[in-house]
NUDO-530746 format. One line per field, with one value per residue (C-alpha): residue number from 1; x, y, z. Coordinates in steps of 0.25 Angstrom, whole numbers, always signed. Layout:
pos <- (NUM_...)
x <- (X_...)
y <- (Y_...)
z <- (Z_...)
***
This chain:
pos <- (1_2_3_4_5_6_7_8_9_10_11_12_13_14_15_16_17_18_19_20_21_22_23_24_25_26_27_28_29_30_31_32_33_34_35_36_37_38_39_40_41_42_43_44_45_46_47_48_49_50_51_52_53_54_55_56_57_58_59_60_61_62_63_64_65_66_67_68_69_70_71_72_73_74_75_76_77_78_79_80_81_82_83_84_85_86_87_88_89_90_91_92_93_94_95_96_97_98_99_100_101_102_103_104_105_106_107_108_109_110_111_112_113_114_115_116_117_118_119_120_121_122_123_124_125_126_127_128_129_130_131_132_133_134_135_136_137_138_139_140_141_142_143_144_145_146_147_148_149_150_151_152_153_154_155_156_157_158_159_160_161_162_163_164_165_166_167_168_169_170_171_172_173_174_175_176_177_178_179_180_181_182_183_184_185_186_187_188_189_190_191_192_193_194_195_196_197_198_199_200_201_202_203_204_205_206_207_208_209_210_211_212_213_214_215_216_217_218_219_220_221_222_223_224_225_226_227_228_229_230_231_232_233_234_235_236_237_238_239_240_241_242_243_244_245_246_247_248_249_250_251_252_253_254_255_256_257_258_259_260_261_262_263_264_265_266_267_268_269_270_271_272_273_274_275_276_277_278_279_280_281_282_283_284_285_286_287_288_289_290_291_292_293_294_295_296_297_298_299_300_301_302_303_304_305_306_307_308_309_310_311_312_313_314_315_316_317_318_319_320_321_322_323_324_325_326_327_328_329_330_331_332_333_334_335_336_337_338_339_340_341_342_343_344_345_346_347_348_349_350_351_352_353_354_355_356_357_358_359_360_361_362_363_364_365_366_367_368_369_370_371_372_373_374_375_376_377_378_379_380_381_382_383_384_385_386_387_388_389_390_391_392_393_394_395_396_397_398_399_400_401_402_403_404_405_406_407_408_409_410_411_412_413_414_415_416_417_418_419_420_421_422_423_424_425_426_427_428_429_430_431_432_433_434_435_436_437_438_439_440_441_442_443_444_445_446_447_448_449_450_451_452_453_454_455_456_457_458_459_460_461_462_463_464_465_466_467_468_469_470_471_472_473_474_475_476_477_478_479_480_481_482_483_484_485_486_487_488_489_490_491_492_493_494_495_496_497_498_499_500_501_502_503_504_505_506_507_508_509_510_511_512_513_514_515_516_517_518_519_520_521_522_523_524_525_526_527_528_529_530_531_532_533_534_535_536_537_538_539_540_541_542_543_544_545_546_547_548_549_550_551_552_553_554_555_556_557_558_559_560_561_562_563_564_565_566_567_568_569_570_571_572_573_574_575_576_577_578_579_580_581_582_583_584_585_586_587_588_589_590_591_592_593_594_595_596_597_598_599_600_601_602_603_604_605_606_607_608_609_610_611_612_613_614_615_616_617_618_619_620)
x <- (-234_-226_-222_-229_-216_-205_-192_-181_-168_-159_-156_-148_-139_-131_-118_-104_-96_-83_-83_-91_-77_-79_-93_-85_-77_-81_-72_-78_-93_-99_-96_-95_-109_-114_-127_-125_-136_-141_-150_-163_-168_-173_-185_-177_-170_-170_-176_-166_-170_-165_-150_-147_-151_-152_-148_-132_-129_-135_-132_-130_-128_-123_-112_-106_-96_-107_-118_-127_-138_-140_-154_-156_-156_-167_-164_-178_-183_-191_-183_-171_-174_-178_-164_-154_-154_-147_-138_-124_-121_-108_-116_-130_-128_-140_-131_-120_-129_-133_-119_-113_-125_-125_-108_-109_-121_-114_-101_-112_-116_-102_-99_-112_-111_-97_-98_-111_-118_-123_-113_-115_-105_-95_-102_-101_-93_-101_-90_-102_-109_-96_-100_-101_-115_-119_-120_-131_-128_-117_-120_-113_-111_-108_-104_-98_-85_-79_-66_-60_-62_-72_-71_-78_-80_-79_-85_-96_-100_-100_-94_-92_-88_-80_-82_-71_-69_-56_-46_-42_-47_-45_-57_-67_-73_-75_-81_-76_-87_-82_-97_-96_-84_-87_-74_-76_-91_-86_-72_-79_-91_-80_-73_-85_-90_-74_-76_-89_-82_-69_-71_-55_-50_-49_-38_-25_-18_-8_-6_-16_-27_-32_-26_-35_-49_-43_-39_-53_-62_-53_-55_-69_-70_-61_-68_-81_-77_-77_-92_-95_-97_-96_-84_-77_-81_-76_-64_-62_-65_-55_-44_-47_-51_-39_-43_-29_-25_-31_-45_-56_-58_-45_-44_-53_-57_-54_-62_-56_-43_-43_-49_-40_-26_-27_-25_-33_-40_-38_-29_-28_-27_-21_-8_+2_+9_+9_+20_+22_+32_+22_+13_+25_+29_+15_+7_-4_-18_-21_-9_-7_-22_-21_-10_-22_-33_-22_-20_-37_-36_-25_-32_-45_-39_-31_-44_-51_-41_-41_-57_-54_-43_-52_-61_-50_-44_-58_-58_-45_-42_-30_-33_-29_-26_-35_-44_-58_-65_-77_-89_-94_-79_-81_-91_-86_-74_-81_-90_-74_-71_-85_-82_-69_-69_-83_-76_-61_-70_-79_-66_-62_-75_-75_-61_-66_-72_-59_-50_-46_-55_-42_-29_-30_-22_-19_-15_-25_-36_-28_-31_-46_-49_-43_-49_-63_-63_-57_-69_-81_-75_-65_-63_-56_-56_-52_-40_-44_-38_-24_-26_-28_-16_-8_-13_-10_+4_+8_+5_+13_+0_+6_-1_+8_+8_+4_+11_+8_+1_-9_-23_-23_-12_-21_-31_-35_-31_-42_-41_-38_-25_-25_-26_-27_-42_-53_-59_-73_-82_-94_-104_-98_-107_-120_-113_-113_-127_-124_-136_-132_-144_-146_-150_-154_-157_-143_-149_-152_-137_-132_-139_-136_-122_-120_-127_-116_-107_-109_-112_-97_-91_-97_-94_-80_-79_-84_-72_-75_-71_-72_-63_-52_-44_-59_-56_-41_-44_-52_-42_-32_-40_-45_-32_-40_-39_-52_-44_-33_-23_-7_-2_-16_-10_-18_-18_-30_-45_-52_-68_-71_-55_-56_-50_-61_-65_-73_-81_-83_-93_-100_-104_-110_-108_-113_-105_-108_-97_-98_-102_-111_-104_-111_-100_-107_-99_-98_-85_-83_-73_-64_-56_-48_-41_-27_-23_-11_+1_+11_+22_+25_+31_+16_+10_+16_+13_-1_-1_+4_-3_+5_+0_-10_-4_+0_-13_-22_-18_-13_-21_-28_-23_-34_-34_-45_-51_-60_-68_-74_-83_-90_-106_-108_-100_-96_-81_-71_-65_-56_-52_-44_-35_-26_-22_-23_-9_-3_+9_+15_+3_+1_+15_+12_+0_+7_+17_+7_+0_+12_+15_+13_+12_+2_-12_-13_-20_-33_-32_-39_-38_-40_-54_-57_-63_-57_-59_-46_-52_-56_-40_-36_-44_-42_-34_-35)
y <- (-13_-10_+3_+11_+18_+11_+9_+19_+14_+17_+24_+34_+39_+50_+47_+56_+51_+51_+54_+67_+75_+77_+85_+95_+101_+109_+103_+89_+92_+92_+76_+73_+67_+54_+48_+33_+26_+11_+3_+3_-10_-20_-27_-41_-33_-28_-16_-6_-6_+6_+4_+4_-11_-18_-33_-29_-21_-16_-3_-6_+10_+5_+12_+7_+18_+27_+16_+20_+14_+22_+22_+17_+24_+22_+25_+22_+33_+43_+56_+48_+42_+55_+61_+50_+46_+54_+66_+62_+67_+62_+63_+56_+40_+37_+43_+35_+23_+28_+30_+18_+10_+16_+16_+3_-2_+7_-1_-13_-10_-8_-21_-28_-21_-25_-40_-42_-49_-43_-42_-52_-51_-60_-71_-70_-81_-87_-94_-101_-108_-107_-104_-91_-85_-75_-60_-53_-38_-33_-23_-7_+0_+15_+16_+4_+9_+22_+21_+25_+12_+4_-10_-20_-32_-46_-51_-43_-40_-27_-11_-5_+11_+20_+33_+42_+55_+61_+73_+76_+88_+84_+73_+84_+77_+73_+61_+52_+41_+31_+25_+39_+38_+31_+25_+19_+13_+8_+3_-6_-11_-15_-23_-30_-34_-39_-48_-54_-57_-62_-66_-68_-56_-50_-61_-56_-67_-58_-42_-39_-46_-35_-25_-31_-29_-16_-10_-17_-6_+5_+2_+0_+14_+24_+18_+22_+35_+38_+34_+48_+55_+69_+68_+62_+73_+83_+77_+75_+90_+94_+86_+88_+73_+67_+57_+53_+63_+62_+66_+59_+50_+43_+41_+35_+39_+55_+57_+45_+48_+61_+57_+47_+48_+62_+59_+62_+50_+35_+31_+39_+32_+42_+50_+37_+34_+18_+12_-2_-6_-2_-16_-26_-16_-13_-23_-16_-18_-2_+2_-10_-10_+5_-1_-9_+3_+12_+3_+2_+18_+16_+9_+17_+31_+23_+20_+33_+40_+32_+33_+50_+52_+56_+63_+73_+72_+78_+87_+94_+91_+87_+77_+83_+98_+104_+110_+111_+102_+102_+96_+86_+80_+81_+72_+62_+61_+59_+48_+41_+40_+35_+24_+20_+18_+9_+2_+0_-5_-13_-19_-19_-28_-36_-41_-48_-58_-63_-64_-76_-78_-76_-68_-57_-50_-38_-43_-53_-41_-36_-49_-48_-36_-38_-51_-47_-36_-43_-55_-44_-33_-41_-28_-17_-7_+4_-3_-6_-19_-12_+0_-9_-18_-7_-1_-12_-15_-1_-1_-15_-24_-35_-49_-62_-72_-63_-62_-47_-37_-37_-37_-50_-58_-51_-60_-72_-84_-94_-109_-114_-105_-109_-123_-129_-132_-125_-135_-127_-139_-133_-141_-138_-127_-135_-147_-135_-131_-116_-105_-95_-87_-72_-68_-55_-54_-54_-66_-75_-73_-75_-89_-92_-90_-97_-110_-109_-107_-120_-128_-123_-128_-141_-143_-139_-146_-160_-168_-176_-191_-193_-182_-178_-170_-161_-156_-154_-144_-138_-138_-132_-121_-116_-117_-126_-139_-150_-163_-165_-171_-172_-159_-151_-143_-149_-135_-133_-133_-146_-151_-165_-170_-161_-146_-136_-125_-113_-105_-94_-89_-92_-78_-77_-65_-56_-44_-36_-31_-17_-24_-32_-43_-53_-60_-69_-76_-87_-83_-95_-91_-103_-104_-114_-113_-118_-117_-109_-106_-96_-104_-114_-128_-127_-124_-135_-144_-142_-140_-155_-161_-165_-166_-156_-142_-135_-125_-125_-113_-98_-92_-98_-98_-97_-102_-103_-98_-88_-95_-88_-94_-89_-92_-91_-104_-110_-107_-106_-91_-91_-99_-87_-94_-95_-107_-112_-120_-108_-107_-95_-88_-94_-88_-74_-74_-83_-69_-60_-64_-66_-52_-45_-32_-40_-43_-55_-46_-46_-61_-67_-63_-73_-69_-74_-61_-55_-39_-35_-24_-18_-19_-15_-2_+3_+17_+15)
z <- (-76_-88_-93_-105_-106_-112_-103_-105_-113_-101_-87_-86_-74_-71_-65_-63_-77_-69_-54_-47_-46_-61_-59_-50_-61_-72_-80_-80_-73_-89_-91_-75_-76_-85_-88_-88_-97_-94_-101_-95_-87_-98_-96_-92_-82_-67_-65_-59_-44_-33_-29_-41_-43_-57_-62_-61_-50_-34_-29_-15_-8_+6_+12_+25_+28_+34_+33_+25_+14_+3_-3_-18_-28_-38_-53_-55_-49_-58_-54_-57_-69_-77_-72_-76_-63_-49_-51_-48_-33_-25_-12_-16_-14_-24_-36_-31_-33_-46_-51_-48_-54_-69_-71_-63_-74_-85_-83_-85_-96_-104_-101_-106_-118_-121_-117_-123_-110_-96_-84_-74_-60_-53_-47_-30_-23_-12_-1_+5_-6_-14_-29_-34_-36_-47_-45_-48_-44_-42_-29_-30_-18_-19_-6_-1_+4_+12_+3_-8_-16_-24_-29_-36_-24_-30_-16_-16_-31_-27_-32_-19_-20_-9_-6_+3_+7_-1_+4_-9_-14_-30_-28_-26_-16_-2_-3_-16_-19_-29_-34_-42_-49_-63_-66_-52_-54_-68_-63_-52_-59_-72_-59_-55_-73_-74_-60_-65_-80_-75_-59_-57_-64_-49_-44_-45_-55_-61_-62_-72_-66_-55_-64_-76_-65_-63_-79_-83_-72_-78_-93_-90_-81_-92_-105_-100_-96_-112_-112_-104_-118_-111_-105_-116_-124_-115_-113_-131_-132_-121_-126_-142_-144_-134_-126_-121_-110_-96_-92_-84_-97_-93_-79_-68_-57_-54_-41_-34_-39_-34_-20_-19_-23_-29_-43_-56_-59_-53_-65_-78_-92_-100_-102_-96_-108_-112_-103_-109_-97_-87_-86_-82_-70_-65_-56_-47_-53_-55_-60_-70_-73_-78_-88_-95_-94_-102_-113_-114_-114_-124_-134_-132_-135_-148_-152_-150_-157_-169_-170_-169_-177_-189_-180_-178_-192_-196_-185_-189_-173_-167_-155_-141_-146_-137_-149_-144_-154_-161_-154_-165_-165_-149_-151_-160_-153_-140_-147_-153_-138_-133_-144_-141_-127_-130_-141_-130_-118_-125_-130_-115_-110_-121_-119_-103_-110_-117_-106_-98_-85_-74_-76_-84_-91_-98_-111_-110_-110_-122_-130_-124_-130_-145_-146_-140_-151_-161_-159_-161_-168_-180_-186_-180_-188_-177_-171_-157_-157_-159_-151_-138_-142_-145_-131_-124_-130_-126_-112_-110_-111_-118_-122_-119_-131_-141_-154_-154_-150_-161_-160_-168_-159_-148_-150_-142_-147_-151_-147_-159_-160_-145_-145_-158_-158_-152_-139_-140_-148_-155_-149_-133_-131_-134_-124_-114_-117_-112_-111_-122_-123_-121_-107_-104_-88_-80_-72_-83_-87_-75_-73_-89_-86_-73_-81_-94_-84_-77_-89_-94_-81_-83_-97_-94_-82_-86_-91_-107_-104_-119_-123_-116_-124_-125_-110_-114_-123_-114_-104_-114_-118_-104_-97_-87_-83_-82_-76_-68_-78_-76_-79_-72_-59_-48_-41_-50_-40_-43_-42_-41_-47_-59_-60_-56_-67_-67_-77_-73_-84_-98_-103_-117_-125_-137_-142_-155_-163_-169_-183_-180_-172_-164_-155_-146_-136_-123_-116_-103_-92_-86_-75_-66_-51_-48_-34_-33_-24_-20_-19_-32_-25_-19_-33_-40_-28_-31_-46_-47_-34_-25_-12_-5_-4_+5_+5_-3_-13_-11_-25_-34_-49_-61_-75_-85_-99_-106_-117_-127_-135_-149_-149_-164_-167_-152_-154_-143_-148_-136_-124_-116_-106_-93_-90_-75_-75_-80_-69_-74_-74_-59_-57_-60_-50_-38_-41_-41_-27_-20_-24_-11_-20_-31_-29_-19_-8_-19_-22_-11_+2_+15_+17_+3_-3_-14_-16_-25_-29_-17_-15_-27_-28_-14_-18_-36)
***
């Protein structure tokens, strides 16, 4: 039967804005508690269902340390709806549920909005049948471990949160549980939306690449502690409109800091001065990552304080002396930082969609992020462009072949400046006959996308006998190989005589820019195997095919491409690389996992499962 009243325009949940240690303190307790506000279910939608459960994620409360089942709770409930949901309690397990479903769906929601399409997960490897199957949920558990950890894990699609008794009296606690931390929720639901856009950004192919997962969770984690309006503004009146000494905006993870290893916060980001000399001397994916997330932090307080400058000019005030300050200029201010820290990870998100599919890096993002914005926004009337360039340049994050590090020798090189022509014919996309419609329910999309995406691979993947030189270019501009010709390295995994390639993903996209923009793209993910080896005689022996090795690989080496394609005139904007036959690049990462102090242990153990960051966090 259908209602007489109208739907209301969202839910709304109560949830601690930092961790529960900051509702203990009289100096904190006025903004230790947020209302988190999502869009109520449309009509196209699941309804939220006890657990929480809804079309992205299932709360799952089972805990097997004192094996117990938790009931569900239901946000349904009429008690609950008419008070924004459960008061926040660290010793009631339904508002442990309730917490980690609205940052977990909040976290959701920022990304959406910044990509301009819905978040769909990682596809699950199935070892029997083997092929990967889609994802529908990903599955939260609040209680999953008796530890003092919680990881995204990629073999179960799954957040799995610890809890642990703590002796340090400075976490004001006994009992430490990380599904009520928000920098937590939101760092491993960021983990677990990068692993379903770039599903090899967690192998370990050079330094960055863990460290990038890693920076990524944290960017996303600070950036949207400035969307806790209260506390923002406490902390402007407190510091007379400075935002750059440290504070609970700036660092992550107070509680389990404190419980843990005694410190402040997990990792703080402000009052280290730019070391341009730190990168090249630092490798463990923490501390390295941190590297990345200041720069971010960088950029966003330049930009800030450009956008208040006049504020305080008007004001007669003088930024950080302490003043108490007016409340209307409170309030402007605090709605500057709002928008700047919008603006900086909306740049952030943005940016995943123009990197290359395997081997990140840090300078790469950089490039990312200046040619994203530069697409939607041409103008940039407030600097942003140069605010992260100049960020990035003073923390050592430098960008190889790069004539400098402007924003307009930042940018992405098209094909034509690339390859002389552009190897994207108009008419290709009707040949392919790909679904571009608008689909609104997550299934629909799902199955849209896993139907491009095999209609990609066979298009690529079928070689033209009446043009040759057609699937050269093509080869050229993925990095990739489609025949085995003289020069191909025969290491590379084969299918029926030709080299094997995988898409991994045709997403369509719709951005709009601030005036009145409508960027509308197809961006197609690429990728190749090579069999790879520790040792280089064996490498070599294999590249040009002689004889059968003597194993069958130690690692596997990746290559392939981003293709970013513009709907409005079927142009290739971008064909975003790294090549497979790329031996120095092989180099770094046959280095890297022979390195008994690098990342090999995360790579891919004996049992085949890969958990690296059920590693890597153990004690960060």
């Amino acid at each position: 039967m259908t209602s007489r009243y109208p739907a209301p325009p969202a839910r709304r949940l109560r949830v601690y804005a930092f961790d529960p240690q900051t509702a203990s303190r009289l100096g904190s307790v006025d903004y230790a508690y947020a209302t988190i506000s999502l869009p109520w279910e449309q009509a196209w939608e699941d309804k939220l269902q006890p657990g929480p459960v809804n079309e992205y994620v299932e709360v799952i409360d089972v805990d097997p340390a004192s094996g117990q089942f938790y009931d569900p709770v239901d946000l349904n409930n009429s008690y609950l709806l008419a008070q924004d949901g459960l008061t926040p309690s660290e010793g009631n397990p339904q508002f442990h549920q309730q917490m980690v479903f609205a940052v977990a769906m909040k976290i959701i929601r920022i990304f959406e909005r910044a990509l301009g399409r819905k978040v769909i997960w990682a596809p699950h490897w199935n070892r029997q049948r083997r092929e990967y199957e889609p994802v529908d949920k990903l599955r939260i558990y609040p209680h999953a471990l008796r530890e003092a950890n919680a990881y995204y894990s990629m073999e179960k699609r799954a957040l799995l949160f610890g809890y642990f008794r703590s002796t340090n009296a400075s976490a004001g606690a006994s009992w430490i549980f990380t599904a009520l931390s928000h920098d937590i929720v939101a760092h491993e639901t960021t983990h677990a939306v990068l692993d379903g856009l770039h599903r090899r950004y967690a192998e370990a192919t050079s330094v960055d690449s863990l460290a990038f997962h890693e920076a990524f969770a944290d960017i996303v984690a600070l950036m949207s502690h400035f969307t806790l309006s209260e506390a923002v503004s406490a902390h402007i009146q407190q510091k007379g409109g400075s935002l750059d000494e440290a504070s609970l905006l700036s660092g992550l993870a107070e509680q389990f800091a404190r419980g843990t290893v005694g410190r402040e916060s997990l990792r703080q980001y402000v009052g280290h001065k730019p070391e341009p000399e730190l990168l090249a001397v630092t490798t463990e994916c923490h501390d390295r990552g941190a590297i990345l997330v200041a720069a971010v932090f960088d950029a966003f307080l330049t930009i800030y304080k450009a956008r208040t400058d006049d504020l305080l000019r008007i004001g007669n005030v003088t930024r950080g002396d302490g003043k108490r300050l007016n409340t209307d200029l409170v309030a402007r201010l605090t709605r500057e930082a709002v928008k700047s820290a919008d603006h900086v990870l909306r740049m952030c998100i943005r940016a995943l969609d123009y990197l290359p599919p395997v081997d990140v890096r840090f300078g790469e993002f950089l490039r990312a992020i200046i040619t994203a914005d530069n697409d939607l926004v041409p103008d940039d009337p407030h600097n942003y462009r140069i605010a992260f360039a100049e960020a990035f340049r003073a923390r050592g994050i430098l960008v190889e072949d790069c004539l400098s590090m402007s924003p307009d020798n930042l940018l992405w090189e098209s094909p034509e400046q690339m390859f002389g022509k552009n190897p994207l014919e108009i008419d290709d996309l009707d040949d392919i006959d790909l679904d571009l419609e608008a689909h609104y329910t997550r299934a629909k999309i799902l199955e849209s996308s896993e139907s491009n995406r095999a209609r990609v691979w066979e298009w690529l993947s079928t070689p033209d006998p009446d043009n040759v030189s057609v699937d050269l270019d093509w080869e050229r501009a993925l990095g990739l190989y489609f025949m085995f010709r003289e020069k191909t390295p025969r290491s590379i995994f084969s299918s029926d005589g030709y080299p094997s390639v995988e898409v991994h993903s045709v997403r369509t996209t719709r951005r709009a820019g601030p005036d009145g923009q409508d960027l509308r793209q197809l961006v197609i993910e690429v990728t190749q195997r090579r069999r790879a080896y520790f040792d280089p005689g064996e490498q070599d022996k294999a590249d040009v095919g002689k004889g059968p090795p003597a194993k069958e690989h130690d690692f596997i080496f990746r290559g392939g491409a981003t293709l970013i394609i513009d709907l409005r005139d079927s142009k290739l904007r971008y064909a975003i690389r790294k090549c497979v036959d790329d031996d120095e690049r092989l180099d770094e990462q046959r280095k890297l996992l022979s390195n008994p102090e690098g990342f090999g242990f995360t790579y891919q153990p004996e049992s085949g499962e890969r958990e690296p960051f059920a590693m890597i966090h153990r004690g960060h």
